[in-house]
LOBA-586046 format. One line per 4 residues: number of its first residue (from 1); for each residue x, z, y of C-alpha. Coordinates in steps of 0.2 Angstrom, whole numbers. Each point is the difference from the previous one (the first is absolute). Layout:
LOBA-586046
NUM) X,Z,Y ~ ...
END
This chain:
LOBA-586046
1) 520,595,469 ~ -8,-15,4 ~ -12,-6,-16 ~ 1,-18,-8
5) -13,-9,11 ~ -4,-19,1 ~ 9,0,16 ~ 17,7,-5
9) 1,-15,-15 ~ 2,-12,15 ~ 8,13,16 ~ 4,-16,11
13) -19,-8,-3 ~ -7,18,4 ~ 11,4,16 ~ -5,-16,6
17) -19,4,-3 ~ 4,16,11 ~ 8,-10,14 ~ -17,-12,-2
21) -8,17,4 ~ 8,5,12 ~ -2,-16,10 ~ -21,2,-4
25) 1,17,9 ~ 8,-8,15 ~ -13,-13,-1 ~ -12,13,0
29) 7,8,16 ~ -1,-15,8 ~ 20,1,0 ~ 1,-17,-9
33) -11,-15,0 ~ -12,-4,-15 ~ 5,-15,-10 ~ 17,-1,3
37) 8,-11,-15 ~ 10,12,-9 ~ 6,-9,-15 ~ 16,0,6
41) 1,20,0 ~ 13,3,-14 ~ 9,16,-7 ~ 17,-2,-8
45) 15,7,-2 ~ 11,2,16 ~ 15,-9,-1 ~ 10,14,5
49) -4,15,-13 ~ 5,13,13 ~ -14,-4,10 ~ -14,4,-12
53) -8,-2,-17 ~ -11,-14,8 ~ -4,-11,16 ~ -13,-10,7
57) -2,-13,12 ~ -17,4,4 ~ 4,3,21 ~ 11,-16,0
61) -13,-12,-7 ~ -13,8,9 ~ 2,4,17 ~ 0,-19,6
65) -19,-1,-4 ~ -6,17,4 ~ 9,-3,18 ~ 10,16,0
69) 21,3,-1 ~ 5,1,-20 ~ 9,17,5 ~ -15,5,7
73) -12,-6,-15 ~ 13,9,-12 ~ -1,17,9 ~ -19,1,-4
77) 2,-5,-17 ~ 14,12,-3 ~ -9,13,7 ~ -14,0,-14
81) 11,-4,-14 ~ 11,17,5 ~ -18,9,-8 ~ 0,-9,-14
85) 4,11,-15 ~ 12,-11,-9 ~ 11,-3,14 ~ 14,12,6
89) 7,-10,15 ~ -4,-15,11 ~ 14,-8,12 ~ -2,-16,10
93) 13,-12,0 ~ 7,-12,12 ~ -15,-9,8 ~ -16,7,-11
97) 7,1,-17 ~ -9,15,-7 ~ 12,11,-15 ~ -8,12,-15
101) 9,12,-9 ~ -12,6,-14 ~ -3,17,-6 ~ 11,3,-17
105) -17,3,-8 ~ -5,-20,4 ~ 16,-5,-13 ~ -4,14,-11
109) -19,-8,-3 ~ 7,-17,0 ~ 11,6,-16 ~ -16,11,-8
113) -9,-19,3 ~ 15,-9,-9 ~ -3,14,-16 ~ -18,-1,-2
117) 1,-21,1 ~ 17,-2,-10 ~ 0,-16,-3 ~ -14,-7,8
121) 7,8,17 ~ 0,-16,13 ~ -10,-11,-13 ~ -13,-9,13
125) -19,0,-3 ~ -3,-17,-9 ~ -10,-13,9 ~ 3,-15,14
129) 1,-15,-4 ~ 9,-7,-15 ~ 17,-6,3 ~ 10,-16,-10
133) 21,4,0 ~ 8,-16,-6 ~ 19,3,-4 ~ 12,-7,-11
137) -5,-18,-3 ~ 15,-7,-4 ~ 1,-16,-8 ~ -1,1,-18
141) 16,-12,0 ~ 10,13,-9 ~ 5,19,1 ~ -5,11,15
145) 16,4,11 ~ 4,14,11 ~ -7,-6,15 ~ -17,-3,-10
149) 3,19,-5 ~ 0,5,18 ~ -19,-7,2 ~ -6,5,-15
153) 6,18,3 ~ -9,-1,17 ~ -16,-8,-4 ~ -2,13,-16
157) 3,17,11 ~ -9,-9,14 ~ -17,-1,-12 ~ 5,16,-6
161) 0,9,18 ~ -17,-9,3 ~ -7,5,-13 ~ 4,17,1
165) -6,0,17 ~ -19,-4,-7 ~ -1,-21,0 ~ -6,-8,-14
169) 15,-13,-3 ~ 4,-15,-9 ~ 19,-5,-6 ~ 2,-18,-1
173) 12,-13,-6 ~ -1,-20,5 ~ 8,-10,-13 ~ 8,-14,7
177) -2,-11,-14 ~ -5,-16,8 ~ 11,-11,10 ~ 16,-7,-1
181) 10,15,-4 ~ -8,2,-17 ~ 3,-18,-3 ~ 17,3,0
185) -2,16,-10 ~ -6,-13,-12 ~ 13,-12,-3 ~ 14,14,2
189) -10,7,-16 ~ -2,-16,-7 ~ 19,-1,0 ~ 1,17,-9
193) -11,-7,-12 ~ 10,-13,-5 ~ 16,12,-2 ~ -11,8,-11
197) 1,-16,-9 ~ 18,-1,-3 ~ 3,-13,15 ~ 15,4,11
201) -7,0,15 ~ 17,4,12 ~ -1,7,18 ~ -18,3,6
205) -2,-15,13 ~ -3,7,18 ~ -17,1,5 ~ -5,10,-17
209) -1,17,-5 ~ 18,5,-7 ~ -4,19,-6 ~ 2,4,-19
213) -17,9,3 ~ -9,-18,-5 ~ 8,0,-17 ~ -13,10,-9
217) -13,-10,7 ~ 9,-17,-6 ~ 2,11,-19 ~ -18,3,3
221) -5,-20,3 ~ 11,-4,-15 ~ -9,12,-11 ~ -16,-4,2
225) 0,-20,5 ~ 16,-6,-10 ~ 10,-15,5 ~ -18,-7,4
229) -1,2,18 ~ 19,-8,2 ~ -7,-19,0 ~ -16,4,9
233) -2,-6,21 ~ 3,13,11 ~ -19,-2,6 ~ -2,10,-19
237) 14,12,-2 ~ 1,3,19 ~ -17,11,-2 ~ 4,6,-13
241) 16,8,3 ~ -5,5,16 ~ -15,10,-8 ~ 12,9,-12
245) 14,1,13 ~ -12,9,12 ~ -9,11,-12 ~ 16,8,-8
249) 6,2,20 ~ -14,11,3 ~ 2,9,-15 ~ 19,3,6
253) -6,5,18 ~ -13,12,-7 ~ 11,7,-12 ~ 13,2,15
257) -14,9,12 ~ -5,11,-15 ~ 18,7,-2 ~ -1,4,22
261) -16,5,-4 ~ -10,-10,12 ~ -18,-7,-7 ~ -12,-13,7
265) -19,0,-3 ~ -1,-20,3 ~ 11,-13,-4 ~ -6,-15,11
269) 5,-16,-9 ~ 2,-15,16 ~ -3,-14,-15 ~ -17,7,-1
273) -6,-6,18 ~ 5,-18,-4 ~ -5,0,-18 ~ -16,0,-9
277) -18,-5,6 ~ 2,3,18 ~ 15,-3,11 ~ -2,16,10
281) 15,-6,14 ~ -11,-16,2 ~ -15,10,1 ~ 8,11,13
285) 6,-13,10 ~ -19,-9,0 ~ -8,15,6 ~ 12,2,13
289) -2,-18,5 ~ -19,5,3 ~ 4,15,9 ~ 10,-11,12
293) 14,7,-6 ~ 11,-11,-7 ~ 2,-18,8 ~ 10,-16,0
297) 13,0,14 ~ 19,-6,2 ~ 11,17,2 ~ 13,0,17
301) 18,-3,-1 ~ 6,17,-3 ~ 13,7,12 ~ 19,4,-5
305) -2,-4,-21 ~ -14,-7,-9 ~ -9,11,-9 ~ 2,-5,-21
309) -21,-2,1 ~ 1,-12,17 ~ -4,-18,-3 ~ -3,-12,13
313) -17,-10,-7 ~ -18,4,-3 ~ -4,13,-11 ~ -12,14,-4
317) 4,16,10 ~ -5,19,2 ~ -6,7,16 ~ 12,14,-1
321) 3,2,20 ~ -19,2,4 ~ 4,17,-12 ~ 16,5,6
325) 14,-12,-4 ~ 11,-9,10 ~ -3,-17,-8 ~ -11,-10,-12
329) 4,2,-18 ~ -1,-17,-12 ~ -10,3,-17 ~ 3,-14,-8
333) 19,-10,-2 ~ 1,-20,1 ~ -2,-2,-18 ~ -16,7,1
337) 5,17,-10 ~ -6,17,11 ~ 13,9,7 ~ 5,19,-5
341) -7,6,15 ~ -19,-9,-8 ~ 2,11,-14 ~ 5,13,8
345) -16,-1,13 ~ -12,-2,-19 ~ 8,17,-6 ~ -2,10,13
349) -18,-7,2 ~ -4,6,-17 ~ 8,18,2 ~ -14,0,17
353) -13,-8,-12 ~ 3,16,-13 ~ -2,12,12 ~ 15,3,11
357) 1,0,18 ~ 14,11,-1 ~ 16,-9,-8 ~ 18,2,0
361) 12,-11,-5 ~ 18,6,-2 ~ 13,-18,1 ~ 19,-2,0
365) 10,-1,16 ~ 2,-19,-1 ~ -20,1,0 ~ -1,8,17
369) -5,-17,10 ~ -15,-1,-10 ~ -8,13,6 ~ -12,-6,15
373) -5,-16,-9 ~ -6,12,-14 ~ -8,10,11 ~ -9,-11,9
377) -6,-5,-18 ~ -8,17,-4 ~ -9,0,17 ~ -6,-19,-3
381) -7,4,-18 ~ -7,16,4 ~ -7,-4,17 ~ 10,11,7
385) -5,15,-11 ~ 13,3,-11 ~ 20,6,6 ~ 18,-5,-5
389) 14,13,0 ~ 15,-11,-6 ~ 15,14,-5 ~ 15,-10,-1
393) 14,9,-11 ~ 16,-5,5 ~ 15,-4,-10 ~ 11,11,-13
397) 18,0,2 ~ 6,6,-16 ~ 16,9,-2 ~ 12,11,-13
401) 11,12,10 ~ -2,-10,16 ~ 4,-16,-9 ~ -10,-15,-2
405) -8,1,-17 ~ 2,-17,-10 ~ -13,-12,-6 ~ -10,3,-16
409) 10,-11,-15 ~ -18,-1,-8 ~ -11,-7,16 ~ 16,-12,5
413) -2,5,21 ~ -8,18,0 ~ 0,16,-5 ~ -16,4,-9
417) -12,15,3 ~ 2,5,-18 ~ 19,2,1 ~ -3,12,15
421) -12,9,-7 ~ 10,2,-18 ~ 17,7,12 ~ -9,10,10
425) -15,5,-5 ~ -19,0,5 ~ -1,12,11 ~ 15,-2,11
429) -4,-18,2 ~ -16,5,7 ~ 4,12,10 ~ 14,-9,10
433) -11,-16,1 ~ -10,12,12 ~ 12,8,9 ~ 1,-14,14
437) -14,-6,9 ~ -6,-15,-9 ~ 5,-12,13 ~ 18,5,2
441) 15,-8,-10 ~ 2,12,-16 ~ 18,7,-6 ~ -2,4,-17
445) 16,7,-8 ~ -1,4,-18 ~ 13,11,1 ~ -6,11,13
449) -19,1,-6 ~ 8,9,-18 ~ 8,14,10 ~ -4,18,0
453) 1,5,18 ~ -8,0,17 ~ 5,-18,2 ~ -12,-5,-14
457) -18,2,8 ~ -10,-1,-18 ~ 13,12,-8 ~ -3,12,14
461) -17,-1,0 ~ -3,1,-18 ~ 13,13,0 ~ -11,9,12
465) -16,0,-14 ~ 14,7,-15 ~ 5,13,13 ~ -18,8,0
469) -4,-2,-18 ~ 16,8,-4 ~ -3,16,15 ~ -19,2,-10
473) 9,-1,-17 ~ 14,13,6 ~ -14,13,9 ~ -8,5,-16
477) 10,14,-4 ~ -6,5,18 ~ -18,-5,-2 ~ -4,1,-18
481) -18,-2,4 ~ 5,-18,5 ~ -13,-10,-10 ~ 10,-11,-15
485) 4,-21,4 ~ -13,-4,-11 ~ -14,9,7 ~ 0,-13,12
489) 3,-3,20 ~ -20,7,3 ~ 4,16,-8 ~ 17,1,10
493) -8,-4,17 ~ -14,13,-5 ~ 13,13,-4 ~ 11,-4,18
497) -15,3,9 ~ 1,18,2 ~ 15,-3,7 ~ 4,9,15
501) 5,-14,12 ~ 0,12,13 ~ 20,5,-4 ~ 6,-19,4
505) 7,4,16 ~ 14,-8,-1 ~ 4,-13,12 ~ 7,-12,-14
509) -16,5,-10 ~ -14,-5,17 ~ 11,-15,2 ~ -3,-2,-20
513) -17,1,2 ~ -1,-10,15 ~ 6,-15,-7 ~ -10,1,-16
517) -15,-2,12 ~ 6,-14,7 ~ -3,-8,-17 ~ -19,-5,3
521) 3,-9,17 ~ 15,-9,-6 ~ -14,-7,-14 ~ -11,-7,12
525) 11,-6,13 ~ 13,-9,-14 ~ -15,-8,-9 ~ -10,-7,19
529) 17,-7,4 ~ 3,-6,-19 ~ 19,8,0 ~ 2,8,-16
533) 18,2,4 ~ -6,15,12 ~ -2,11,-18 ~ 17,-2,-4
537) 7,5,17 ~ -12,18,-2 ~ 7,5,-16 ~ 17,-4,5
541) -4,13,15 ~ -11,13,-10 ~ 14,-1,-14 ~ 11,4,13
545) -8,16,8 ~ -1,7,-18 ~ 16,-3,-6 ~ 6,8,18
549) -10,15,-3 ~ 5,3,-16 ~ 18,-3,5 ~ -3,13,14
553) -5,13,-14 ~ 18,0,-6 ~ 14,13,1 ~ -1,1,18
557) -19,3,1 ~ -7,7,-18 ~ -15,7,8 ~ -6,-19,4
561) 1,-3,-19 ~ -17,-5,-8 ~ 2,10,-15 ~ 4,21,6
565) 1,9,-15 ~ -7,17,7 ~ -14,-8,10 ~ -15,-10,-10
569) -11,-3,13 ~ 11,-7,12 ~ 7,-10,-14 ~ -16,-7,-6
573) -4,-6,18 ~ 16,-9,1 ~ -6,-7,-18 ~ -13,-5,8
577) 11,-9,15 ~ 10,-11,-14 ~ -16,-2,-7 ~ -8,-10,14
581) 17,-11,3 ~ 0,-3,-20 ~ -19,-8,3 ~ 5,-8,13
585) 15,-10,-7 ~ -10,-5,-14 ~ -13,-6,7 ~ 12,-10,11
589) 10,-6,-13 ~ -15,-6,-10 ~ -4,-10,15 ~ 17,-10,0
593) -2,1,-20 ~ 16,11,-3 ~ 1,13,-11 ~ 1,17,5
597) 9,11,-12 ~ 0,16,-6 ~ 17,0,-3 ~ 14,-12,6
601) 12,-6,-16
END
């Protein structure tokens, strides 16, 4: 059998470093010409599994620059990689696709890696550059809802995944606690406060907050000012109760993410860039003035619909299309007061000024046509240096049995976060959040996310995890030698390395093992594309191969079992199989912050 190397960690990157030499020999013979750009040469997974283990495309992207037929090119590669010891077979596809099937003993190292890492298996080297994931960022108007819990689910496994795949990152929040919004937040509290008083207020006029979430901050008002705040202008109660309003919001919403386990680093207030000694929007604005940046100008009639920022007169404006956008964004409205996108452009400038050229933002679906303009921001304040990948996470339909679930009594026209979280529990909330591509419409039923079946993914997957904690808890009267749970996972992986892999021969168990190694690519390529929703499709998958094999291993086909009573050896390699999928699904769950049980209750 093959020994844990470096190389079978990471079987995809090390077949593609054999195809990089095989294309070296060629260049040697004077088969291929030197300095060919090959960094589109890439070894994946065919899409058909009957053609192989692995393809690459290295012939197809080729053959154009070295002057030769892509067939051709492929021939001569394939003909060195048939030597290669890994490889058992090499067909070529169609026009010059080249496909691998691997020698068992490949898989059987890639599990022998998976033992000796355990955890750590996939876990990137850390370094690059640092990396700021803003997410959340509601409003702190009042509780989070559901679709606030879609982006906060995102943007937490998102940092989580990057992280894990060796960047140094930062979790931030931006308060919006500036502008007119919170204004309103004020007087809806103010109008709690004097409730709180004893006033019948009636029906909450339209244009305020009508959620009972603002009573306890009109009791906490009353508490601690009295009736003295009742005759005061609003130009002294309006801070006031906007201050108090605000601060026990963000002690709602923090509360809220705690309980979907989701933390921040950074909580960005936006008041701070207009308040205190220096008025940072102003200050960004000046400096892109001198840059020649930022100009006076009258905007164009739009076509179709007027923009909501389009005004026809002389005002102060951005030079968003020399960096991308379609049209010249206004920083300041006619009253003189800067415009959200002002802020904005001051925010991001100090997220560059702290270090980061590397920022993600994660916005709402009603967000989307803000993108370029924001964009063309980063490059403006950064000269061009530092890069904005906007995630946009669509919206949540929320269901109940395929119903439409009803608004939340307590937040007056939603359903909060907490009262999903408290039905349904952390972990399936997450779960599901990131079971769709961010940017598709989400279904979430909260009937179907409690089931035990198939058709729940997190119950399957975390079904899968209890399933080999249980096979390891029922294989000690097999292997008594099995080391105790509280000796810990080193002294297990220790133990399953005399394991002889060598009796996996199965074809459910290479198939096992094949997709375990997929694990490490699926880490790099989910974190360079920032799609943490890739994790979640895996463990579905790798869930699913084991919970097959073991089904095989029923009456129809004992000897598949994992546990054979007269055979210890061949039992403690397939301990060492379950092993290897039980690492695997907790380290994936831990990225999406689900739990993964030992048992399932």
């Amino acid at each position: 059998m093959l020994e844990k190397t470096k190389e079978t960690s990471h079987v995809f990157a090390a077949v593609l470093a054999r195809v990089q030499a095989a294309l070296d020999g060629l260049v040697r013979d004077g088969a291929l010409p030197a300095g060919l750009d090959r960094g589109r040469v890439l070894v994946e997974p065919p899409r058909d599994p009957s053609h192989g283990d692995l393809a690459t495309n290295a012939a197809m992207v080729l053959a154009k620059d070295a002057g030769t037929k892509p067939r051709d090119l492929a021939e001569a590669i394939a003909e060195r990689l048939r030597a290669d010891d890994w490889i058992a077979t090499v067909a070529i596809a169609g026009p010059g696709f080249i496909n691998l099937t691997l020698k068992p003993d490949v898989w059987r190292g890639a599990l022998a890696a998976v033992l000796a890492a355990g955890t750590n298996y996939a876990r990137g080297v850390p370094g690059g550059a640092p990396v700021n994931v803003e997410y959340v960022s509601a409003n702190p108007t009042g509780p989070m809802h559901v679709g606030h819990c879609r982006g906060a689910v995102f943007g937490d496994a998102l940092a989580n995944l990057l992280a894990f795949a060796g960047r140094p990152v930062t979790r931030e929040y931006y308060i919006n606690d500036a502008g007119a919004q919170v204004d309103v937040l004020g007087r809806s509290a103010f109008l709690r406060y004097r409730e709180a008083l004893g006033e019948d207020i009636g029906a909450i006029p339209d244009g305020l907050y009508p959620g009972d979430y603002l009573v306890p901050v009109g009791k906490a008002l009353a508490r601690r000012y009295g009736p003295d705040l009742k005759d005061k202008p609003e130009s002294e109660w309006l801070p006031i109760a906007r201050r108090t309003a605000i601060d026990m919001m963000m002690a709602m919403i923090r509360d809220d993410l705690a309980a979907l386990n989701v933390r921040h680093d950074v909580f960005f207030s936006e008041r701070s860039l207009i308040e205190g000694e220096t008025d940072r929007v102003g200050a960004t604005i000046a400096a892109l003035r001198a840059e020649g940046k930022v100009y006076e100008g009258r905007l164009p009639p739009p076509k179709g619909a007027p923009p909501e920022d389009w005004e026809d007169r002389e005002q102060t404006l951005f030079r968003a299309t020399e960096f991308g956008d379609d049209i010249d964004r206004p920083l300041k409205k006619s009253d003189g007061s800067y415009t959200y996108f002002a802020s904005d452009i001051a925010y991001h400038k100090s997220k560059v000024e702290r270090g980061f050229d590397d920022l993600i933002d994660v916005w709402g679906a009603d967000h989307g046509g803000y993108v370029k303009r924001m964009q063309a921001a980063v490059k403006a304040v950064s000269d061009g240096r530092a890069a904005l990948d906007v995630k946009i996470v669509q919206l949540v339909k929320l269901l109940r049995a395929g119903q439409p679930v009803k608004m939340s009594k307590r937040a007056g026209d939603f359903v909060t976060l907490r009262e999903v979280v408290d039905e349904v529990g952390r972990d399936a909330v997450r779960f599901m959040m990131l079971y769709r591509k961010n940017d598709a419409v989400l279904d979430f039923d909260l009937a179907k996310v409690i089931e035990q079946s198939r058709d729940n993914p997190v119950f399957y997957v975390q079904y899968g995890h209890a399933r080999g904690k249980s096979i390891f808890r029922n294989a000690r009267e097999v292997v008594p030698e099995m080391p105790e749970d509280w000796k810990g996972p080193a002294v297990l992986a220790l133990w399953l390395a005399s394991a002889p892999l060598e009796r996996l021969v199965d074809p459910g168990e290479i198939g096992l093992m094949r997709t375990i190694a997929q694990f490490p690519r699926l880490i790099e390529a989910a974190a360079a594309a920032h799609e943490p929703h890739r994790i979640a499709f895996y463990l579905y998958d790798l869930a699913s191969d084991f919970h097959a094999q073991y089904t095989r291993g029923g009456k129809d086909s004992p000897h598949l079992r994992f546990i054979i009573q007269d055979d210890p050896q061949l039992t403690l390699a397939r301990l060492a199989l379950v092993q290897g999928v039980i690492t695997v699904l907790s380290v994936g769950l831990g990225l999406l912050g689900v739990e993964a049980p030992d048992e399932m209750r």
